[in-house]
C-alpha positions as CSV (number, residue, x, y, z in Angstrom):
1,X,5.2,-19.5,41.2
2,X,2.3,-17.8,39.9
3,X,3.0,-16.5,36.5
4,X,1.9,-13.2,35.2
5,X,-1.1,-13.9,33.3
6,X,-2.9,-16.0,36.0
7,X,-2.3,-13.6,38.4
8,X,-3.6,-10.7,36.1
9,X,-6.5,-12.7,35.6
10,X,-7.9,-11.5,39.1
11,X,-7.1,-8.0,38.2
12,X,-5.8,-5.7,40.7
13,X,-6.8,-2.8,42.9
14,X,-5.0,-0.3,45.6
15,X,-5.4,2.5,46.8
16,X,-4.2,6.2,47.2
17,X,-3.6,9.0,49.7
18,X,-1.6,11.8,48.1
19,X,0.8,14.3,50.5
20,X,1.4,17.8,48.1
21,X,4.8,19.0,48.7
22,X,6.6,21.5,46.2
23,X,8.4,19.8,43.5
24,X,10.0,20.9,40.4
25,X,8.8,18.1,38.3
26,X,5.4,16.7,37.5
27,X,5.2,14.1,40.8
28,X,6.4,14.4,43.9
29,X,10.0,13.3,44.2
30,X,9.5,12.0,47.9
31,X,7.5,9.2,46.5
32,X,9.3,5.7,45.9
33,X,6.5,3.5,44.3
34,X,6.7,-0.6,43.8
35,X,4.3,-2.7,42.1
36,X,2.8,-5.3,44.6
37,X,3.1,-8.0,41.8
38,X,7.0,-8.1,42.0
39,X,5.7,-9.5,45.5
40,X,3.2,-11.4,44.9
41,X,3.5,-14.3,46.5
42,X,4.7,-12.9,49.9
43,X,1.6,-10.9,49.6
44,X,-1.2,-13.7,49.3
45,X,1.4,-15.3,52.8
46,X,1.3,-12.2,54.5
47,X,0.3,-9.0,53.2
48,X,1.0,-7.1,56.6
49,X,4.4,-8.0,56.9
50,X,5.3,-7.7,53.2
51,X,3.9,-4.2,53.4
52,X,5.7,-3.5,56.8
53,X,8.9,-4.6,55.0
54,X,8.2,-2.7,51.9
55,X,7.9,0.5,54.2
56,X,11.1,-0.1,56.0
57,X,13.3,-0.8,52.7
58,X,12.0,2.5,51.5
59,X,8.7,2.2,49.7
60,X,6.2,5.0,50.7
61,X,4.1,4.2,47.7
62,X,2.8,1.3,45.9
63,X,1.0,-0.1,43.2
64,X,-1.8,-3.1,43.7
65,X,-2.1,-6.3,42.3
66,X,-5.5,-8.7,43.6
67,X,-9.1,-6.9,43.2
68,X,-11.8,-9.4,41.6
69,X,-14.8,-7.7,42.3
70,X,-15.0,-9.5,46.1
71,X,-14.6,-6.1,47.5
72,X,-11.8,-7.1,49.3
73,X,-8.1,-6.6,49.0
74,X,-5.6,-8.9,49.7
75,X,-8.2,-10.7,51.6
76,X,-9.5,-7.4,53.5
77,X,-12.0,-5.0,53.2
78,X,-11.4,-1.4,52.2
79,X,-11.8,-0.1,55.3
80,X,-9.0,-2.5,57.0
81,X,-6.9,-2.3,54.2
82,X,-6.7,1.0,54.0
83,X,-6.0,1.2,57.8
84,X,-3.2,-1.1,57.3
85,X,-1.5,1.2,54.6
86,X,-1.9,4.2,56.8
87,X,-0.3,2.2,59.8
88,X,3.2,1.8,57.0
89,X,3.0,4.9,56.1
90,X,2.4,4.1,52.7
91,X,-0.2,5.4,49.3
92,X,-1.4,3.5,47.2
93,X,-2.3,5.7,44.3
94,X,-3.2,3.4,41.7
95,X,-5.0,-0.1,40.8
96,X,-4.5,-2.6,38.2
97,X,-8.0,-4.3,36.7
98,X,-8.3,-6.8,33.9
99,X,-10.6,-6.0,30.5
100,X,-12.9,-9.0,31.5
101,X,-13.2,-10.4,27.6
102,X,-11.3,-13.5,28.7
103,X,-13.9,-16.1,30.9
104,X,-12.4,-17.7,34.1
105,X,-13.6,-21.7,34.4
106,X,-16.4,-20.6,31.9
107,X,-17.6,-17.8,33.8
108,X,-17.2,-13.5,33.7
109,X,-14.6,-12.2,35.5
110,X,-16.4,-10.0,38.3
111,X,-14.4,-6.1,39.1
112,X,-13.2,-6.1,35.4
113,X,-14.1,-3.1,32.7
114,X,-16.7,-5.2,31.3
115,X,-17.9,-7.5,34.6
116,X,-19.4,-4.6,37.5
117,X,-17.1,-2.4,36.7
118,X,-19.5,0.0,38.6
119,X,-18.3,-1.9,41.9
120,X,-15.1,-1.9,41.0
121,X,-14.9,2.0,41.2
122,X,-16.9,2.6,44.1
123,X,-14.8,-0.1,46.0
124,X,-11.7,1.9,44.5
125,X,-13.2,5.3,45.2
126,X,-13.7,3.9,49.2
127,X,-10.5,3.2,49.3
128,X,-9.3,6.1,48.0
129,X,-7.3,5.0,44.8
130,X,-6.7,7.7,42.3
131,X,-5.9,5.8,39.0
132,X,-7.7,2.3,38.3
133,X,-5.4,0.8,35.2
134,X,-6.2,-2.0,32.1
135,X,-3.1,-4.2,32.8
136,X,-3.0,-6.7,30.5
137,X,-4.7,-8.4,27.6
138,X,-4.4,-12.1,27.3
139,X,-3.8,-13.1,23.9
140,X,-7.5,-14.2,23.5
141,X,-8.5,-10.2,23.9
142,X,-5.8,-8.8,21.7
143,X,-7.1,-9.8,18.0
144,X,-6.5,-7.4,14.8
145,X,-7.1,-3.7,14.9
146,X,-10.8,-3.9,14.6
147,X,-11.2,-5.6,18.1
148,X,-8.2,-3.1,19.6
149,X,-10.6,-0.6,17.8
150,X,-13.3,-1.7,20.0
151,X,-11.4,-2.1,22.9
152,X,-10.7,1.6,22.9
153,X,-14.3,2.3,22.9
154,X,-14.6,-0.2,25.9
155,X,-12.0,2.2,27.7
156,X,-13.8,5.3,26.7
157,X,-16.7,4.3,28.6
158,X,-15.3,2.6,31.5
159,X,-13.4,6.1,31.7
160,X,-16.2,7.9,31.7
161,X,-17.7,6.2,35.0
162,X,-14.3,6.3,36.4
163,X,-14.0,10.5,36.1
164,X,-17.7,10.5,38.0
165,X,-15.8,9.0,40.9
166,X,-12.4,11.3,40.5
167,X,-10.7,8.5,39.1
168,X,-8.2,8.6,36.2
169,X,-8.6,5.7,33.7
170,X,-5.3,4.2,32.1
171,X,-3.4,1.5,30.0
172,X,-0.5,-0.5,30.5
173,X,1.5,-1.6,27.6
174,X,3.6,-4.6,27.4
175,X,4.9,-5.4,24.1
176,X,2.5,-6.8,21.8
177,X,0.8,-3.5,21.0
178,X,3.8,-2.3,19.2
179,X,4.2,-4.2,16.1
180,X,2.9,-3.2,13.1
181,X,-0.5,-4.7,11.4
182,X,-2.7,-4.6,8.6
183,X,-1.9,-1.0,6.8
184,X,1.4,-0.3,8.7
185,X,-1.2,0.8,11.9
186,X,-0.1,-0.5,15.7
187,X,-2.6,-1.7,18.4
188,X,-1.0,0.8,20.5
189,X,-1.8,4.0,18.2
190,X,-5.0,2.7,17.9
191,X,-5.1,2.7,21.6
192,X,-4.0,6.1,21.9
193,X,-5.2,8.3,19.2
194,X,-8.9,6.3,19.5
195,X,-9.1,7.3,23.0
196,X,-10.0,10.7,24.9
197,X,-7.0,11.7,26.0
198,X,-8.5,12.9,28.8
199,X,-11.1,9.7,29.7
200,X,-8.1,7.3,29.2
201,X,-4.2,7.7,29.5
202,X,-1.3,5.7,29.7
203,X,1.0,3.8,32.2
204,X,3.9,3.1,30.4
205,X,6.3,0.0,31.0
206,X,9.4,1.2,30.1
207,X,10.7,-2.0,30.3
208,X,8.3,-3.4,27.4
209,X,8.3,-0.3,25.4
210,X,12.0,-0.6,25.4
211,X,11.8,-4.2,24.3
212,X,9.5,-3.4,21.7
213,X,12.3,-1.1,20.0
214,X,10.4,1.9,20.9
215,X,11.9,5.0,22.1
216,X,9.6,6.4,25.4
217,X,10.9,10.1,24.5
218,X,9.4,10.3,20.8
219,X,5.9,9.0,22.7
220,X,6.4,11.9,25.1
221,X,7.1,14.4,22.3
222,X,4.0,12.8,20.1
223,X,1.4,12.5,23.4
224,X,2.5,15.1,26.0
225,X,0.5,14.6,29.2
226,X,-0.2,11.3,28.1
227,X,1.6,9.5,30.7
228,X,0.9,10.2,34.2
229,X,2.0,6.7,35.6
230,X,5.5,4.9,34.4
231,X,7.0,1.3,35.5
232,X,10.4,1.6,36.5
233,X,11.8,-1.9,34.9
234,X,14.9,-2.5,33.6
235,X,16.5,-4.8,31.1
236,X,19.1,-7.5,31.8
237,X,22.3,-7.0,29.4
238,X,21.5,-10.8,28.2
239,X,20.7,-12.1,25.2
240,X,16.8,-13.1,26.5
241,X,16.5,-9.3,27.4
242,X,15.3,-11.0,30.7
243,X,14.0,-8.6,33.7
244,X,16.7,-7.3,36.1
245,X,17.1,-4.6,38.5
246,X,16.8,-1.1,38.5
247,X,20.3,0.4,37.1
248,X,21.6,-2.7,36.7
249,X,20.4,-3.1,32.7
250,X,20.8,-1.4,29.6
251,X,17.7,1.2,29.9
252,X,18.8,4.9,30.5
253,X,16.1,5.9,33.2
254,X,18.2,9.1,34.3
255,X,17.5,10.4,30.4
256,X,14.0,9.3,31.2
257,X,13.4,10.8,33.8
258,X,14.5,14.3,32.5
259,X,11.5,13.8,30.5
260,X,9.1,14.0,32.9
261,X,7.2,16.7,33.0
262,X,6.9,16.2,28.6
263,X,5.2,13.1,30.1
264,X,3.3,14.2,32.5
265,X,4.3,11.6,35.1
266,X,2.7,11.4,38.5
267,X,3.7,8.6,40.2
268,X,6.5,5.7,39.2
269,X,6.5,2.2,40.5
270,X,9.4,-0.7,40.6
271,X,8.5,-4.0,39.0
272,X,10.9,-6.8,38.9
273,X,8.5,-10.0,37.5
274,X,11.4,-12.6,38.2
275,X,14.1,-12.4,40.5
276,X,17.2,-14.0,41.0
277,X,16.6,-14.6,44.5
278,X,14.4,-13.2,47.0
279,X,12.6,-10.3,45.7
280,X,13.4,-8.3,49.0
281,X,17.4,-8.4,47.8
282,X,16.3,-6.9,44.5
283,X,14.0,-4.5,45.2
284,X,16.2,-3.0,48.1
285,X,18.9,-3.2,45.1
286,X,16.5,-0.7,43.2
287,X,15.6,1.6,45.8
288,X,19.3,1.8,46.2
289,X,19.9,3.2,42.9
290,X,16.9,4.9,42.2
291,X,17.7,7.4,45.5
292,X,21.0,7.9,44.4
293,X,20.3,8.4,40.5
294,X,16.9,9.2,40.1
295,X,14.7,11.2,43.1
């Protein structure tokens, strides 16, 4: 199975058509997100029939998961691709991308923030995405606050070029940004407070936040607006903490979710990283829940 950090490693990109409808809250409440990666390897089989199956569980919007500067996406162009999303009836609003620090068989990482980024957005802006995300640093990129310093002026600029193309900029979070280091400071306040808040905001995994021992609502209260983009991830009741399905864990989305328009949250995708058995069973599981608890 492809773990996480290998498949990061090609970053990701999707795309985005957005449908206004009146809503009381900050996003649309129509809009049942799921991050491709949850899916991944039925995706690199057969990305029309995963997406066709996606659609018919419930899934009208989704996250993306392979863009490595090829221009292509999940094998297809934009044009193709964003044919076939239009034929499910889904969006694909936002786009997962690697920083780029870490070197792939002694070579740059091409469609990364700091590998032709500029082809990176105009591929994303052809396809219509509207949010192009830093998912992940391998532990080679993290280092102590001086390089997380730097990293935040990496995101400034690759923010910059995004806005030119209508494109919000943003950072997901796992855990390792939480923990306190040299003069009681986090990676992840450096992150935020050495950031434009409006070049560069935040998707927030409440999953990793959680198992980090941080509370999402204090963020909220501390960085309204902050947060337009939110993975929907719960926690097992298990000692490991492991990744289980939505409602079935210990993380209290419905007193999340009342939170946000504090956030300022736009769109929310599933992500399940392992399963217990086929990731269809446990991402129909979640839509199940989130419909009756949640939109």
């Amino acid at each position: 199975m492809t773990s996480r950090r290998e498949f990061l490693t090609s970053a990701a990109l999707l795309s985005a058509g957005l449908l206004i409808a009146p809503s009381l809250l900050a996003y649309d409440k129509r809009y049942i997100g799921i991050q491709l990666y949850t899916v991944r390897e039925a995706m690199e089989k057969d990305p029309a029939g995963t997406l066709a199956h996606l659609a018919k569980i419930g899934y009208n919007s989704v996250e993306g998961a392979t863009y490595t500067g090829s221009q292509k996406f999940y094998g297809m162009t934009p044009p193709v691709f964003a044919a076939l999303l239009k034929q499910h009836g889904l969006i694909m609003p936002s786009s997962h991308h690697r920083l780029g620090e870490e070197q792939q068989n002694g070579a740059p990482v091409a469609g990364t923030i700091l590998h032709e980024w500029d082809r990176a957005v105009d591929d994303a802006a052809a396809v219509g995405v509207k949010y192009m995300v830093c998912a992940y640093l391998s532990e080679a990129e993290r280092g102590g606050l001086d390089h997380y310093q730097k990293i935040a002026e990496q995101l400034n600029k690759a923010g910059e070029r995004c806005k030119k193309a209508g494109i919000q900029l943003c950072y997901h979070n796992h855990d390792f940004e939480f923990p306190a280091q040299a003069g009681g400071k986090r990676p992840y306040d450096i992150l935020l407070n050495s950031t434009d808040k409006d070049l560069v905001k935040m998707e927030l995994d409440l999953y990793w936040v959680t198992k980090a021992g941080q509370d999402p609502l204090a963020l909220f209260k501390q960085h309204p607006g902050r947060f337009p983009l939110w993975h929907v991830k719960d926690m097992a009741k298990d000692a490991p903490h492991s990744f289980t399905e939505v409602g079935n864990g210990t993380i209290d989305f419905k007193k999340i979710f009342a939170h946000a328009n504090e956030a300022g949250m736009k769109f929310f995708f599933v992500e399940q990283d392992a399963t217990p058995g086929s990731p269809f069973d446990s991402v129909t599981q979640s839509m199940a829940y989130i419909k009756k608890n949640l939109v």
